[in-house]
PASEBA-1860 file (N, C-alpha, C; in nm, 3 decimals):
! residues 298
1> XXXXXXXX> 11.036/4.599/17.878/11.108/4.685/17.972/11.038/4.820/17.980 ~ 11.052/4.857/18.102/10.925/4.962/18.112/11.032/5.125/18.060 ~ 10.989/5.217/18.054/11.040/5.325/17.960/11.169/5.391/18.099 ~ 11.109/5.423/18.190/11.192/5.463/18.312/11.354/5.350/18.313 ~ 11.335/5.259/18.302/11.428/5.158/18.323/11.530/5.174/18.200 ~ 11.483/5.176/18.065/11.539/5.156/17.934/11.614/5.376/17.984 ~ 11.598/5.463/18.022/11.617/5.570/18.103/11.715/5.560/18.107 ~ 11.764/5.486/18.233/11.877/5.465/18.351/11.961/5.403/18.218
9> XXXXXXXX> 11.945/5.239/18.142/11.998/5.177/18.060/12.080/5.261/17.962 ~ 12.019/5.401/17.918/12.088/5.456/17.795/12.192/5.569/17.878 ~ 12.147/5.596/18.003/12.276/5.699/18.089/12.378/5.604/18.110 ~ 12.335/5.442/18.180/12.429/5.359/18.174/12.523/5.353/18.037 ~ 12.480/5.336/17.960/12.596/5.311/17.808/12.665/5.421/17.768 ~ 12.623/5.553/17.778/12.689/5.691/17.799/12.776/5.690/17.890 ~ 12.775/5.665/18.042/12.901/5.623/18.093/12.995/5.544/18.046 ~ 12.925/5.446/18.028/13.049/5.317/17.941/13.151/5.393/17.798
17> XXXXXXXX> 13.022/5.420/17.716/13.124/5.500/17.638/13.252/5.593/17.658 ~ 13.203/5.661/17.766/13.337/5.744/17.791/13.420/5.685/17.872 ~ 13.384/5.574/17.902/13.540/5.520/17.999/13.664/5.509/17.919 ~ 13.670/5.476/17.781/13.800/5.409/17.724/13.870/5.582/17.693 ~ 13.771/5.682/17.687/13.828/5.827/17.676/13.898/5.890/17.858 ~ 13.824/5.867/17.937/13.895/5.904/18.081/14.007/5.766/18.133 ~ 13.999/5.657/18.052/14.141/5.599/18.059/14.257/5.647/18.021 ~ 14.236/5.684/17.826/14.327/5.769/17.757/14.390/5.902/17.824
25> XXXXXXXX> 14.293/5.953/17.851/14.347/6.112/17.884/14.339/6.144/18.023 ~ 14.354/6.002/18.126/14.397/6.026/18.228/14.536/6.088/18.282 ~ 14.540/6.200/18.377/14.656/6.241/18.412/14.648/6.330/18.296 ~ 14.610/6.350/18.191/14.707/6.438/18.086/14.629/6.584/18.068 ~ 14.726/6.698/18.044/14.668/6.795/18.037/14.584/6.862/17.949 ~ 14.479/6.931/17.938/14.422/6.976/17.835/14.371/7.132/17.855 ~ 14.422/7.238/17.711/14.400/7.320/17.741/14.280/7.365/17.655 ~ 14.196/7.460/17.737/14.053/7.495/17.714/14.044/7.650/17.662
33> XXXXXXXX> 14.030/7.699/17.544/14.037/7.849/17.480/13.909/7.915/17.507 ~ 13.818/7.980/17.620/13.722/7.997/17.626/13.722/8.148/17.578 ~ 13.570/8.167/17.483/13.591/8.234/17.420/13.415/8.274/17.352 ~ 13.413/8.347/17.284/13.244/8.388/17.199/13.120/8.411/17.241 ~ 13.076/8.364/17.233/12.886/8.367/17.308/12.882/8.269/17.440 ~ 13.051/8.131/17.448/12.941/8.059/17.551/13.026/8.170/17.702 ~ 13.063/8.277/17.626/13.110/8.424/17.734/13.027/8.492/17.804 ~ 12.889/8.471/17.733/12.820/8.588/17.754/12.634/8.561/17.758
41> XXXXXXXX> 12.656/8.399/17.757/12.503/8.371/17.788/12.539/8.322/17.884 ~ 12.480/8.365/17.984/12.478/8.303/18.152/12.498/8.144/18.157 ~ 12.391/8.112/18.098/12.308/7.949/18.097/12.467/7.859/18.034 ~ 12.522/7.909/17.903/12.629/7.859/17.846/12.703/7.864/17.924 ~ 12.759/7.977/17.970/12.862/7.984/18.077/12.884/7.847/18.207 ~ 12.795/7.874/18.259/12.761/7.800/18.334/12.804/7.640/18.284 ~ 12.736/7.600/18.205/12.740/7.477/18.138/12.920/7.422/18.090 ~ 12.959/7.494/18.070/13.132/7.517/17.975/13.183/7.521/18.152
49> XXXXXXXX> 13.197/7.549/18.226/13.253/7.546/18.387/13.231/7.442/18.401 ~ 13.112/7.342/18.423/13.046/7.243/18.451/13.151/7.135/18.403 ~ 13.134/7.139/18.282/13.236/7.031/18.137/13.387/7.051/18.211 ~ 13.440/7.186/18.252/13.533/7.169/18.259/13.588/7.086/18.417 ~ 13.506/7.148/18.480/13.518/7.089/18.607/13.499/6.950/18.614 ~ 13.412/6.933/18.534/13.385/6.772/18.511/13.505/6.703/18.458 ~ 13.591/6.733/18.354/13.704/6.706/18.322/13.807/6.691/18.452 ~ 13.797/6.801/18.520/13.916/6.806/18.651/13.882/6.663/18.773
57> XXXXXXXX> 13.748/6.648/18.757/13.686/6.534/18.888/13.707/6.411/18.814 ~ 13.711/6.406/18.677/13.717/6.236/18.600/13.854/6.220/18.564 ~ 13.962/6.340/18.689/14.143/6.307/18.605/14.202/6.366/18.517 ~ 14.120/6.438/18.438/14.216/6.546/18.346/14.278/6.654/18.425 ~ 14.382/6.744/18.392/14.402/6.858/18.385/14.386/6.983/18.277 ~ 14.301/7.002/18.315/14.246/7.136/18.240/14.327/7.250/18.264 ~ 14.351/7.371/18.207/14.395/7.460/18.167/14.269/7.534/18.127 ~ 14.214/7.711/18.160/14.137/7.784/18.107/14.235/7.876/18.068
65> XXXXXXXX> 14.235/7.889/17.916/14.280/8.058/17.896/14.106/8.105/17.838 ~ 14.112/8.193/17.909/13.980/8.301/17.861/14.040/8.470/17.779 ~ 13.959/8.440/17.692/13.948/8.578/17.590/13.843/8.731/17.676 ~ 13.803/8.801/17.602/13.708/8.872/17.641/13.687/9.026/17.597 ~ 13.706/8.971/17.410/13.642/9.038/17.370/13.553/9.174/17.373 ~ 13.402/9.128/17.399/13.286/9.154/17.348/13.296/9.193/17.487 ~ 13.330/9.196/17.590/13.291/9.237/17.712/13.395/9.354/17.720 ~ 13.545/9.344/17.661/13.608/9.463/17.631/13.587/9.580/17.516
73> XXXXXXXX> 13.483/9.544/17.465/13.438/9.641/17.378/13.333/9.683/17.450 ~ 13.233/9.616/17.482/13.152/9.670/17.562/13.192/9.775/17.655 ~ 13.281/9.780/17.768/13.326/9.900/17.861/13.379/9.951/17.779 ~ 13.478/9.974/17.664/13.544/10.107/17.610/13.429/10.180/17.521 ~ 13.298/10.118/17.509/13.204/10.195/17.448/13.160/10.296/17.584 ~ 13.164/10.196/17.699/13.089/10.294/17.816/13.161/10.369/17.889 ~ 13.292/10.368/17.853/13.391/10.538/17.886/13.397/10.603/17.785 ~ 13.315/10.617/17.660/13.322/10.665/17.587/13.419/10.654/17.467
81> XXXXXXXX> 13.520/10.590/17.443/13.593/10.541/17.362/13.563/10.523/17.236 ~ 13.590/10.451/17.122/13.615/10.415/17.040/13.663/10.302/16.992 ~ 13.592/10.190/17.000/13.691/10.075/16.959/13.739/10.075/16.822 ~ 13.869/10.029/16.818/13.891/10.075/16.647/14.002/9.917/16.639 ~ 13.937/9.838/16.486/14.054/9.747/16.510/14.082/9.757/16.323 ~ 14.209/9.712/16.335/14.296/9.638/16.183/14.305/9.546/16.195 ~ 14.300/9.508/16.057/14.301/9.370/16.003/14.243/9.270/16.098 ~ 14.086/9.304/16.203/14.036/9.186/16.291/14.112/9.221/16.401
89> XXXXXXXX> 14.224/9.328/16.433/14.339/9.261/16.586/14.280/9.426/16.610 ~ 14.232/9.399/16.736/14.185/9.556/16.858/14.313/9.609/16.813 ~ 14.307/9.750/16.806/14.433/9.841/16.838/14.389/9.914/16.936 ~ 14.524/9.914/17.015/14.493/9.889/17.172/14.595/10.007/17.206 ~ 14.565/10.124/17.252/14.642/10.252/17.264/14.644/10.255/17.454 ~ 14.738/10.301/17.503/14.702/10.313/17.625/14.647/10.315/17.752 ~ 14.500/10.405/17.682/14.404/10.425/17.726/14.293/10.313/17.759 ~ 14.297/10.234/17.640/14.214/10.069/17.586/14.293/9.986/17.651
97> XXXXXXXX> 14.412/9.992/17.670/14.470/9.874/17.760/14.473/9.876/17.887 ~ 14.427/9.997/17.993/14.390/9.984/18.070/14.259/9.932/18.109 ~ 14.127/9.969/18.030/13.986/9.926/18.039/14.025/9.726/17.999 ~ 14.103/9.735/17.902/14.116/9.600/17.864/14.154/9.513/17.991 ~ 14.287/9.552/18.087/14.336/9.468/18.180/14.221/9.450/18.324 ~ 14.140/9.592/18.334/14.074/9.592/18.412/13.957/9.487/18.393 ~ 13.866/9.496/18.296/13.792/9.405/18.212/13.844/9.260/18.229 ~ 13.946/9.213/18.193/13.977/9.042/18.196/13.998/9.015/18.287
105> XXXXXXXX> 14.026/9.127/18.418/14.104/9.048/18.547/13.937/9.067/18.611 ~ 13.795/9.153/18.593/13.692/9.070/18.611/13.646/8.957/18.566 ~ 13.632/8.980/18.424/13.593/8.811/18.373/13.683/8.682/18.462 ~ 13.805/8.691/18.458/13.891/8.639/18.544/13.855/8.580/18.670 ~ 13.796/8.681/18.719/13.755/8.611/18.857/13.618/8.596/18.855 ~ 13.512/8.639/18.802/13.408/8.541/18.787/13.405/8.386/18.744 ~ 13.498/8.349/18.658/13.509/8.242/18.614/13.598/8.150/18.724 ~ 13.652/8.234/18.784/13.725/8.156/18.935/13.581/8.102/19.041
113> XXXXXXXX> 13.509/8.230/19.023/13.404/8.195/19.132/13.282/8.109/19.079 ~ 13.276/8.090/18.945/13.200/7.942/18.910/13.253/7.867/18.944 ~ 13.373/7.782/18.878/13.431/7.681/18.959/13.433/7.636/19.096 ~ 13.488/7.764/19.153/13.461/7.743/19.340/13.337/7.665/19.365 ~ 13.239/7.744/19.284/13.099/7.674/19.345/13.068/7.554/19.339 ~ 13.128/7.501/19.211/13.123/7.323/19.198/13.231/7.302/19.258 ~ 13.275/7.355/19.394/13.344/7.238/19.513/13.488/7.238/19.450 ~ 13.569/7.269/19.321/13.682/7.266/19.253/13.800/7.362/19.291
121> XXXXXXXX> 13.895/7.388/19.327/13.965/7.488/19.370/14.006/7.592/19.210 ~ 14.013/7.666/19.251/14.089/7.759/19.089/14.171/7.856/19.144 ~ 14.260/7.875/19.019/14.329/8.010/19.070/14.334/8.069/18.949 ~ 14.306/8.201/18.951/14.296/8.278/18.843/14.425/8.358/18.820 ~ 14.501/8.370/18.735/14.630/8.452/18.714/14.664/8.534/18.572 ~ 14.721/8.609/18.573/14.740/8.696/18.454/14.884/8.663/18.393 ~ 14.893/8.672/18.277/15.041/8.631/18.222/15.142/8.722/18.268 ~ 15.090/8.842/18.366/15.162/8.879/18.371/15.227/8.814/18.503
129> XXXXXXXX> 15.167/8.725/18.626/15.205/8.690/18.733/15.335/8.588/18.709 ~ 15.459/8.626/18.791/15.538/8.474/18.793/15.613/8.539/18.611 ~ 15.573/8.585/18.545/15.627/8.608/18.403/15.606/8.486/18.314 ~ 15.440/8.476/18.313/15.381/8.308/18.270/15.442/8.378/18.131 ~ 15.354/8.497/18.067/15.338/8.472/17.949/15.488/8.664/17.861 ~ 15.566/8.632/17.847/15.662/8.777/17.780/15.613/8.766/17.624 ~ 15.638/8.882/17.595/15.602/8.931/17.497/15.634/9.020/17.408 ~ 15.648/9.016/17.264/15.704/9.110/17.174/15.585/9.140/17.109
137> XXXXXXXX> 15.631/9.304/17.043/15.521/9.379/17.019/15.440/9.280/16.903 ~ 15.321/9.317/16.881/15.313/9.264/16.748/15.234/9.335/16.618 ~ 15.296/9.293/16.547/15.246/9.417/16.413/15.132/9.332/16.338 ~ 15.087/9.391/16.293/14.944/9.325/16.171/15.008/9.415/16.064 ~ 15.054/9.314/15.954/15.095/9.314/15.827/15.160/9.472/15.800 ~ 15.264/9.474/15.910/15.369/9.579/15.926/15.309/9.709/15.996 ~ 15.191/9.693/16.025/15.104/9.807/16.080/15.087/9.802/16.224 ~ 15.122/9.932/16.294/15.111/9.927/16.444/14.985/9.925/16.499
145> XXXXXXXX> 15.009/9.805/16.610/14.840/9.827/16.630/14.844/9.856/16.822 ~ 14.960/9.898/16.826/14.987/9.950/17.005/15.002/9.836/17.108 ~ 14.929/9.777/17.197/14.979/9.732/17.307/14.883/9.596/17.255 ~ 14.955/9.525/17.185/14.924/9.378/17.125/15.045/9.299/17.145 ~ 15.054/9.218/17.188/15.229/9.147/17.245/15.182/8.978/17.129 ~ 15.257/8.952/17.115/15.313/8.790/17.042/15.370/8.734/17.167 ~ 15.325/8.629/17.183/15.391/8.505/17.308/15.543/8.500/17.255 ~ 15.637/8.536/17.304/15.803/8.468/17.268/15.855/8.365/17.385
153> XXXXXXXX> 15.740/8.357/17.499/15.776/8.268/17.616/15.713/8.244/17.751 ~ 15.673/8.115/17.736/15.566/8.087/17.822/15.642/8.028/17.962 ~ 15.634/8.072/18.084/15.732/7.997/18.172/15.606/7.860/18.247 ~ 15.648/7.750/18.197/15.498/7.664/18.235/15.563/7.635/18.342 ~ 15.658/7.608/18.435/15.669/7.586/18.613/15.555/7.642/18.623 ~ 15.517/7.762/18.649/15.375/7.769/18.748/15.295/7.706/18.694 ~ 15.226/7.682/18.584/15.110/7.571/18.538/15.144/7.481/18.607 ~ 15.240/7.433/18.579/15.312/7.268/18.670/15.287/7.284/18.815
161> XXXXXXXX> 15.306/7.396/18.873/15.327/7.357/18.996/15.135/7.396/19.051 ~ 15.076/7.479/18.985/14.948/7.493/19.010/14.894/7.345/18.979 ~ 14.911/7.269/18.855/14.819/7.149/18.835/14.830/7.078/18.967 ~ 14.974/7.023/18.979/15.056/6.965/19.106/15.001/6.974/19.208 ~ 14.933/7.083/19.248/14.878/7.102/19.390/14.715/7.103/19.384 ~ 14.693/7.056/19.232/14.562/6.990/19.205/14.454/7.136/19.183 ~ 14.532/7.245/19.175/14.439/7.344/19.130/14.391/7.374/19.013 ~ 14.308/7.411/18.969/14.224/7.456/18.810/14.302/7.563/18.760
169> XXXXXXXX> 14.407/7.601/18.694/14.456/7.701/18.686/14.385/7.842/18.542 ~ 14.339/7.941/18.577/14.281/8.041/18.484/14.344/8.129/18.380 ~ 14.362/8.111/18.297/14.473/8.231/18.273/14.396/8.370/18.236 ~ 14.409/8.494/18.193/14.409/8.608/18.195/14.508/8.636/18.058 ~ 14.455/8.666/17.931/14.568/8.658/17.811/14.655/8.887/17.827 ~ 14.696/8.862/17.928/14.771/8.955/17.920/14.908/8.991/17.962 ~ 15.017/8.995/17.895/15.183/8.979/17.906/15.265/9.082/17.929 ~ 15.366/9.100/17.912/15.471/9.215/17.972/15.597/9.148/17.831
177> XXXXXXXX> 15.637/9.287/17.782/15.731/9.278/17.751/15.877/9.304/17.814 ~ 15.995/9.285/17.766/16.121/9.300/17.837/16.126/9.450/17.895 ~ 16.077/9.503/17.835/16.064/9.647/17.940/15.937/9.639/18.031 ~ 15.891/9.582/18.082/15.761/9.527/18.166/15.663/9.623/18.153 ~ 15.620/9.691/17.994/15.512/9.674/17.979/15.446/9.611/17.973 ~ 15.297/9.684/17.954/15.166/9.619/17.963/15.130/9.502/17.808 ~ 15.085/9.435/17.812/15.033/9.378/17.652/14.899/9.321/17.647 ~ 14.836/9.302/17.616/14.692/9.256/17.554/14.784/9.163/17.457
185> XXXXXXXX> 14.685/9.002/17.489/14.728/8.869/17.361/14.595/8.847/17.341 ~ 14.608/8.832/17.205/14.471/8.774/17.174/14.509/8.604/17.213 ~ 14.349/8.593/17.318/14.333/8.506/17.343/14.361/8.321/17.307 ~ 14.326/8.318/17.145/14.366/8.190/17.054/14.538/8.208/17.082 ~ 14.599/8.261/17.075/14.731/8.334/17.069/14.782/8.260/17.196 ~ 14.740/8.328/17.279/14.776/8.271/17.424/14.794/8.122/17.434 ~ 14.618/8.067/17.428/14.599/7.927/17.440/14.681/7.897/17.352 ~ 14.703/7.860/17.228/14.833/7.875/17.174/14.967/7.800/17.221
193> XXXXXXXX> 15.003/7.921/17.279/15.147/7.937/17.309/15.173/7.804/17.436 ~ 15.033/7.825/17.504/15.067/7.744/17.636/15.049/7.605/17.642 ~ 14.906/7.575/17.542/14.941/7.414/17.517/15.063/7.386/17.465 ~ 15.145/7.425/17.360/15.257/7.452/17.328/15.373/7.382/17.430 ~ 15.392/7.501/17.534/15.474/7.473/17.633/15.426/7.391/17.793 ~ 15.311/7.341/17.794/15.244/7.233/17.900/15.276/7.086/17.784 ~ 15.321/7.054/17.679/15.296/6.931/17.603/15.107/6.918/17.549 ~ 15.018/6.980/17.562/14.921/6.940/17.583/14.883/6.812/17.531
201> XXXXXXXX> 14.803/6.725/17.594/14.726/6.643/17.530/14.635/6.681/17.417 ~ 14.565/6.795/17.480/14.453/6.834/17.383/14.436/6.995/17.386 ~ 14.394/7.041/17.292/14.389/7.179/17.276/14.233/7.212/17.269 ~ 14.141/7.291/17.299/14.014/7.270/17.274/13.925/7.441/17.240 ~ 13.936/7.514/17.133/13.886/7.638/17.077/13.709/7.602/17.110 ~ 13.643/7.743/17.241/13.525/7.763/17.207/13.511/7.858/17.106 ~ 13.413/7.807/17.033/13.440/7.980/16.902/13.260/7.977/16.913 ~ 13.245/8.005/16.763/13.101/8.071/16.770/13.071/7.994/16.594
209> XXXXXXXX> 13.155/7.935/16.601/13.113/7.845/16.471/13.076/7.686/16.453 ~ 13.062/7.593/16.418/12.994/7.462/16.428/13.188/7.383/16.396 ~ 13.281/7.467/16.337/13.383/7.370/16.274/13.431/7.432/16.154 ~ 13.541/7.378/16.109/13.574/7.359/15.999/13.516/7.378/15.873 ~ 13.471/7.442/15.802/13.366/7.375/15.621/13.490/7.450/15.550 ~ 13.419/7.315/15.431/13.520/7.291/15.330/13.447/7.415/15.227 ~ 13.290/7.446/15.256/13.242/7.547/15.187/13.144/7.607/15.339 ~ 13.255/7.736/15.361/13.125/7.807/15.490/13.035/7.823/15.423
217> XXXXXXXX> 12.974/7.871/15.336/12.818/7.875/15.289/12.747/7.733/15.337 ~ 12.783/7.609/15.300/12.706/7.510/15.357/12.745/7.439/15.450 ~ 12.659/7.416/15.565/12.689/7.344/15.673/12.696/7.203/15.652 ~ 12.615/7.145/15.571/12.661/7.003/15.494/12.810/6.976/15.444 ~ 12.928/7.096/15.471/13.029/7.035/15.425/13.150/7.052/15.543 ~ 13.082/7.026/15.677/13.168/7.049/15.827/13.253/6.897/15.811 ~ 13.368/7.004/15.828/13.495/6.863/15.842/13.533/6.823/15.948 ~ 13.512/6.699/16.002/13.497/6.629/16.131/13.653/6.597/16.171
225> XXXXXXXX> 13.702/6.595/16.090/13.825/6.512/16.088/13.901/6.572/15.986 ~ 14.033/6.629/16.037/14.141/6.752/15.964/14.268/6.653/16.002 ~ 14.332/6.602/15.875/14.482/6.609/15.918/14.528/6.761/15.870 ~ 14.666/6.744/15.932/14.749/6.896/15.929/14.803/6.880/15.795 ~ 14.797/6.831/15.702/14.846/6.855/15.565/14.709/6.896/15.496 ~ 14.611/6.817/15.550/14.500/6.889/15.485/14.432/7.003/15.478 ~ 14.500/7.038/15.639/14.437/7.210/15.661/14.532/7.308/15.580 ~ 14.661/7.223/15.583/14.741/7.388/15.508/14.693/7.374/15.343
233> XXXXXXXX> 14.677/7.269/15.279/14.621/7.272/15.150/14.476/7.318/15.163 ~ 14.375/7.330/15.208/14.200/7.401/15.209/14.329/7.558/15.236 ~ 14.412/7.607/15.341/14.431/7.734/15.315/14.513/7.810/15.195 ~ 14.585/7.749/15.177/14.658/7.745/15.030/14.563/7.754/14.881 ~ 14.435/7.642/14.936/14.375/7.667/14.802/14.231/7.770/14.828 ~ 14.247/7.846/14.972/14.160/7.985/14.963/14.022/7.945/15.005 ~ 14.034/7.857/15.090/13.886/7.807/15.124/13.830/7.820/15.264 ~ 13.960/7.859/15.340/13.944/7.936/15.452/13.978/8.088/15.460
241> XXXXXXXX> 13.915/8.147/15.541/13.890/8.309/15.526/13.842/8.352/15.633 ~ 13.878/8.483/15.634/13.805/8.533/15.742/13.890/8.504/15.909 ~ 13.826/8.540/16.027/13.835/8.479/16.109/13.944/8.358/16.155 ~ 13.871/8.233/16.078/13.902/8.119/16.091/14.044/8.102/15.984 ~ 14.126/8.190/15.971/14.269/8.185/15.905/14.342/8.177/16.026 ~ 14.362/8.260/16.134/14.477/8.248/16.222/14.439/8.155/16.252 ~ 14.286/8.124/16.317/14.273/7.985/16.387/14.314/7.875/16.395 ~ 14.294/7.866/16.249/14.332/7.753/16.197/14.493/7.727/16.159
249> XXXXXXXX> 14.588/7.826/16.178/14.730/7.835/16.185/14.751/7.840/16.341 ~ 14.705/7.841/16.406/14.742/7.807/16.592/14.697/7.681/16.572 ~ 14.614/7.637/16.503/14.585/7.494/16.566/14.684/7.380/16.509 ~ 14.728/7.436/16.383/14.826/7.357/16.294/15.001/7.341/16.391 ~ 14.985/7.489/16.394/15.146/7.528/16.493/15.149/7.472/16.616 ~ 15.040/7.418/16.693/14.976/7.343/16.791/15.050/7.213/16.770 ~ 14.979/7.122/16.653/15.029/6.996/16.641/15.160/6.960/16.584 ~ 15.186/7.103/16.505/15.331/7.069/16.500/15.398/7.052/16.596
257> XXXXXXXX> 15.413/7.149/16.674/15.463/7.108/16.849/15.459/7.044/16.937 ~ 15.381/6.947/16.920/15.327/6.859/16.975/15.189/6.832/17.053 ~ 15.118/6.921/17.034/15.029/6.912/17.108/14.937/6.783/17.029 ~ 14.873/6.692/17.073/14.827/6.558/17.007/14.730/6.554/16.920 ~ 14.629/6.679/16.974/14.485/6.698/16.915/14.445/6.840/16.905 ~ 14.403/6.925/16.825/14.322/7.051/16.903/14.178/7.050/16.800 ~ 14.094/7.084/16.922/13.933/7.081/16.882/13.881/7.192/16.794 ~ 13.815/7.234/16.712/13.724/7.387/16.721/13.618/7.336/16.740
265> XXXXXXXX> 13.550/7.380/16.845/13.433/7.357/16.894/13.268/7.431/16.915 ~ 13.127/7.423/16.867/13.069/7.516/16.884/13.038/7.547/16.989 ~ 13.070/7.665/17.080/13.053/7.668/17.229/12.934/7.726/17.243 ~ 12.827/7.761/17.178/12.718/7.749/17.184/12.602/7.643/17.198 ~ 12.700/7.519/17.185/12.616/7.387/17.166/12.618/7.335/17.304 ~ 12.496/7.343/17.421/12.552/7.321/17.544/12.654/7.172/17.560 ~ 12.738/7.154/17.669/12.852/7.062/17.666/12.896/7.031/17.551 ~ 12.943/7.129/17.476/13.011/7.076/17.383/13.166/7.006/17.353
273> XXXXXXXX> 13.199/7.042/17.515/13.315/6.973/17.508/13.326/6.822/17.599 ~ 13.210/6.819/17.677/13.188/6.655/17.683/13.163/6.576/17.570 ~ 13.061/6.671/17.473/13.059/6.573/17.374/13.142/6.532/17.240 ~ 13.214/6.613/17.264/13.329/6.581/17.162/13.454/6.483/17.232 ~ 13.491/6.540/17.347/13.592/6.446/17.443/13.533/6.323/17.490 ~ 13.402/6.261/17.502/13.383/6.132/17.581/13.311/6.066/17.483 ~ 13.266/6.091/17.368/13.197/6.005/17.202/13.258/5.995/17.132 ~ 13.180/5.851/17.094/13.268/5.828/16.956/13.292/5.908/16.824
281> XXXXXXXX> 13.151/5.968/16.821/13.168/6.021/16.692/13.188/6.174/16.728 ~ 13.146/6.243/16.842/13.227/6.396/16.841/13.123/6.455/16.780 ~ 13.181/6.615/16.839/13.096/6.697/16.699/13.209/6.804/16.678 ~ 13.213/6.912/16.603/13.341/6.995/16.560/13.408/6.966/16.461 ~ 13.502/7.009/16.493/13.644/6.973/16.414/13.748/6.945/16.494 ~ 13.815/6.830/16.472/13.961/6.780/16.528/14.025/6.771/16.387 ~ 14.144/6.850/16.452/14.315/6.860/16.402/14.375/6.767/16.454 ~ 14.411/6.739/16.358/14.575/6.596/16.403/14.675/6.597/16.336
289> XXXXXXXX> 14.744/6.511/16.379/14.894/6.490/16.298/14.824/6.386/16.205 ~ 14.971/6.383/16.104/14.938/6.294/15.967/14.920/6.153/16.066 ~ 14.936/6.100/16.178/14.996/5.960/16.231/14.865/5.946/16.276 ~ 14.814/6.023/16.345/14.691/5.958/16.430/14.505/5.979/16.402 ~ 14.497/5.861/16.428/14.302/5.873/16.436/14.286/5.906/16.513 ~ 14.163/5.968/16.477/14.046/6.036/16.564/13.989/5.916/16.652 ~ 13.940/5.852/16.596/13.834/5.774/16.673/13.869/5.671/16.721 ~ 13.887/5.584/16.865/13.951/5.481/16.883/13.877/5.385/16.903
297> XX> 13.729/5.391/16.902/13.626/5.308/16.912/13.542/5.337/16.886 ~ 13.569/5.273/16.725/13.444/5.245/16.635/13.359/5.174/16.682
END
């Protein structure tokens, strides 16, 4: 068989493989935490739209909540500001939550206008539209850190009625409390709250890490496969740190609620979320309940 032919043969079995995955998670929703570097390298960017859109044309419903960080630090350096955070969470004074809202509701719509371009409809919205996302203040370990809100209530009718009419829906992680202030959510937070209240099928964290390790010093010890009793024992016995502590408590509070699956994914790895959603063997880390496998075809 000539090399061109054996070509076509191995794209052929790559399709095949993912059929028994766009059977499964046909119709069902999945929400997407975009987030880290694949934010801020063009080429990644690009690629993570692609996956997702690709998800929306093979029958899923996707969900984007986008973060934005590194691009909100970036402008409060260039009004001169100060970024100042505790314990890892921005403290976010007035002044920062305006550059902040201004900041995500661009990222916001750039990421509307990738999609557009692959032919996909989107709508980009802020938690604060419709009253997706309310919010109570939130403290870091009793310490004020200003205009940081905790999700207390996600109203998913508009997700519903945006999927419904077959649109890509964007979110924007920023809320209103009962006095309709302003809030900044951290992003994981958000995604969060909303697979939460959509049922999600799947939950899916871009971060800036490969997964899970049972020892971050070595990458030889990435855990492919997390039940939720196993993640609260690695945190209990101090082996997660850093960073990857809340994470890994949204993703747990995730499946407690039902959400079925949630990913951490390296979003630096181009399509990394085709290749974890349509292979057998995945790459990352998947969270589950004590009941279910990962893999349905060995």
């Amino acid at each position: 068989m000539n090399e061109n032919m054996q070509q076509y043969l191995n794209k052929a079995e790559v399709l095949i493989e993912a059929l028994p995955y766009i059977q499964r998670f046909n119709r069902k929703i999945i929400v997407v935490k975009y987030g880290g570097s694949a934010m801020v390298d063009e080429e990644l960017k690009k690629q993570v739209i692609q996956d997702v859109t690709l998800l929306k044309l093979v029958g899923f419903k996707p969900i984007i909540v986008h973060g934005g960080g590194k691009e909100i630090s970036k402008w409060v350096g260039k009004v001169g500001m100060e970024p100042n955070f505790i314990n890892g969470l921005r403290v976010t004074d007035a002044d920062t939550m305006e550059v902040a809202e201004m900041v995500l509701g661009k990222v916001n719509k750039s990421l509307v206008q990738l999609v557009q371009e692959l032919g996909v409809r989107a709508i980009g919205i802020s938690g604060k539209d419709g009253g997706l996302l309310k919010v109570d203040k939130k403290l870091s370990d009793g310490k004020d850190i200003g205009f940081v809100g905790d999700v207390k209530e996600v109203n998913a009718d508009i997700l519903y009625d945006l999927l419904e009419k077959d649109f890509l829906p964007i979110v924007c992680p920023v809320g209103m409390d009962d006095e309709f202030n302003t809030y900044n959510i951290n992003a994981d937070d958000a995604a969060c709250a909303i697979a939460k209240a959509v049922q999600a099928e799947k939950l899916a964290f871009l971060t800036d890490i490969e997964g899970v390790y049972k020892d971050p010093k070595d990458p030889a010890t990435l855990i492919s496969e997390l039940k939720v009793e196993d993640a609260k024992k690695l945190m209990e016995d101090g082996y997660i740190g850093g960073g990857m502590l809340p994470k890994l408590q949204n993703c747990i509070d995730a499946v407690e609620s039902g959400v079925s699956r949630v990913h951490i994914l390296d979003g630096r790895i181009p399509h990394c979320l085709l290749l974890e959603i349509f292979t057998n063997r995945g790459i990352g880390t998947a969270i589950l309940d004590n009941e279910e496998s990962r893999y349905y075809h060995e």
